[in-house]
DRENKEVO-552260 format. One line per field, with one value per residue: residue number from 1; residue in one letter; x, y, z of N, C-alpha, C, O in turn. Coordinates in steps of 0.02 Angstrom, whole numbers, always signed. Each point is the difference from the previous one (the first is absolute). Layout:
BEGIN
num <- NUM|...
residu <- a|...
n_px <- X|...
n_py <- Y|...
n_pz <- Z|...
ca_px <- X|...
ca_py <- Y|...
ca_pz <- Z|...
c_px <- X|...
c_py <- Y|...
c_pz <- Z|...
o_px <- X|...
o_py <- Y|...
o_pz <- Z|...
***
This chain:
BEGIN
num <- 1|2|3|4|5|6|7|8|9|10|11|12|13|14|15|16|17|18|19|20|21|22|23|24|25|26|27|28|29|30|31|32|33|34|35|36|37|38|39|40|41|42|43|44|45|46|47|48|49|50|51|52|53|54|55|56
residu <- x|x|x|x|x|x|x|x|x|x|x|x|x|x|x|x|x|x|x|x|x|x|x|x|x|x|x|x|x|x|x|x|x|x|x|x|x|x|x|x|x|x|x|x|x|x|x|x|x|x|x|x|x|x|x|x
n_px <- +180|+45|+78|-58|-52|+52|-61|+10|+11|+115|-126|+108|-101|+51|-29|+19|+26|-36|+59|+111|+47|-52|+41|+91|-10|+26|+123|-18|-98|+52|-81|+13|+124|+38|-16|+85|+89|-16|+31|+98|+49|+48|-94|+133|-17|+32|+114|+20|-36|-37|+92|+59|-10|+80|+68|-97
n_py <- +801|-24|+66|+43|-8|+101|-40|+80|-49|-57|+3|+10|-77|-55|+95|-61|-75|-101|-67|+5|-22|-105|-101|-40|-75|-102|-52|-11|-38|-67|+46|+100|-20|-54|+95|+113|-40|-9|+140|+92|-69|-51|+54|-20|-4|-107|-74|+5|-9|-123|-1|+32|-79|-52|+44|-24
n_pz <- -626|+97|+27|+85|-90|+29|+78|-75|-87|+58|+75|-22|+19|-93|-18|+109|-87|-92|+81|+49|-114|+43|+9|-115|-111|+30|+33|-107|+31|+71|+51|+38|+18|+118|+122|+32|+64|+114|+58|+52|+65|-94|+11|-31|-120|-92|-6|-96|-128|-51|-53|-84|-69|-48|-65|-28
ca_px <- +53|+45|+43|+44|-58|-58|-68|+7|-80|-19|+23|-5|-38|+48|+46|-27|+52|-52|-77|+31|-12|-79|-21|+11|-20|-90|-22|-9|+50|+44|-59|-18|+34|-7|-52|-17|+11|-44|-67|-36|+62|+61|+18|+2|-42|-73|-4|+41|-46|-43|+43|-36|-70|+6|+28|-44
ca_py <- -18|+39|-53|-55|-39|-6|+47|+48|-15|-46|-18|-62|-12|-35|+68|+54|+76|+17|+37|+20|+51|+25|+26|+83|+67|+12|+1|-70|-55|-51|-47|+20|+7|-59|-27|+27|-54|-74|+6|+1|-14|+34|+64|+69|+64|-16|-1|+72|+36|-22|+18|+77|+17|+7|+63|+80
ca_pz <- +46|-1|-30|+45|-10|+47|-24|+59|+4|+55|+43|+11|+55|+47|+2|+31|-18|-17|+42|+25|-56|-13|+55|+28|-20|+35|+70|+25|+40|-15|-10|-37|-70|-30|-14|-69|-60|-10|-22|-70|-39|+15|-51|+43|-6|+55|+36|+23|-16|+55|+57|-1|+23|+69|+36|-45
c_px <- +63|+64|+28|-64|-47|-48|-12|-105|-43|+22|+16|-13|+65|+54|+22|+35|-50|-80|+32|-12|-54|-12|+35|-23|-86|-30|-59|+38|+9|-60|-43|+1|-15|-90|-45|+33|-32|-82|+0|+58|+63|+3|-10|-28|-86|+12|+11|-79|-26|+35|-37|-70|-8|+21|-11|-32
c_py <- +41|-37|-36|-31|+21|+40|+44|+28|-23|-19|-69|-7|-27|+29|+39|+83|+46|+6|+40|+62|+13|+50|+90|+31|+8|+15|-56|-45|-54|-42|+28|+9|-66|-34|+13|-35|-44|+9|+17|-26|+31|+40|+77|+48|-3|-2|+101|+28|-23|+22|+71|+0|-36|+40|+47|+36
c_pz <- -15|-41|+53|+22|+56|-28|+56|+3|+27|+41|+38|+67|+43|-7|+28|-16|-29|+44|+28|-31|-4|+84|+49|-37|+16|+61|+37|+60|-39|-5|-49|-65|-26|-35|-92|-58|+1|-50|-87|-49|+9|-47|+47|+15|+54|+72|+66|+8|+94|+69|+28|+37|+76|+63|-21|+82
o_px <- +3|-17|+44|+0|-46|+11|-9|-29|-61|+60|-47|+41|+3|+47|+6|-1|-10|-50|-45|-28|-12|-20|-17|-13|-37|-55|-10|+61|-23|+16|-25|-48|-22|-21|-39|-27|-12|-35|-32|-2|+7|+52|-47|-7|-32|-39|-8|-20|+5|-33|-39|-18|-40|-27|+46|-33
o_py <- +29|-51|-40|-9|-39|+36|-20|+31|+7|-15|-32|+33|+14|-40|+54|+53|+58|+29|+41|+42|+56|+55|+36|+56|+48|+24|-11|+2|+6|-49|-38|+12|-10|-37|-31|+3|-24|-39|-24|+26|+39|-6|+31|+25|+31|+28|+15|+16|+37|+9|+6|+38|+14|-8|+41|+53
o_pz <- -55|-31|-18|+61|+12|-49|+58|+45|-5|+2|+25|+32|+60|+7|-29|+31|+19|-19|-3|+35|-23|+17|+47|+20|-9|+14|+60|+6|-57|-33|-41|-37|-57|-45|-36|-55|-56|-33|-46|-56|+48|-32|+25|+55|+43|+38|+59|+57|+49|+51|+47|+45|+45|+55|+3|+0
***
């Protein structure tokens, strides 16, 4: 965690600042991003990696 306590490691699902951030650096839509936190959790990297393969 950072020192003003957030974890920038993750995505929080009820955030929309944080699905907002998934969804410009992936290009994903707004269902999509959510549907990829419900699937594989809120860890960025994973969520960014599964993003990718969607728009490959």
């Amino acid at each position: 965690m950072d020192g003003d306590g957030c974890d920038r490691d993750r995505v929080a699902p009820g955030d929309d600042y944080e699905v907002d951030h998934l969804i410009r650096k992936t290009g994903v839509s707004r269902a999509e991003a959510i549907g990829l936190i419900h699937q594989f959790g809120n860890d960025r990297k994973t969520l960014e990696k599964e993003a990718k393969k969607l728009h490959r």
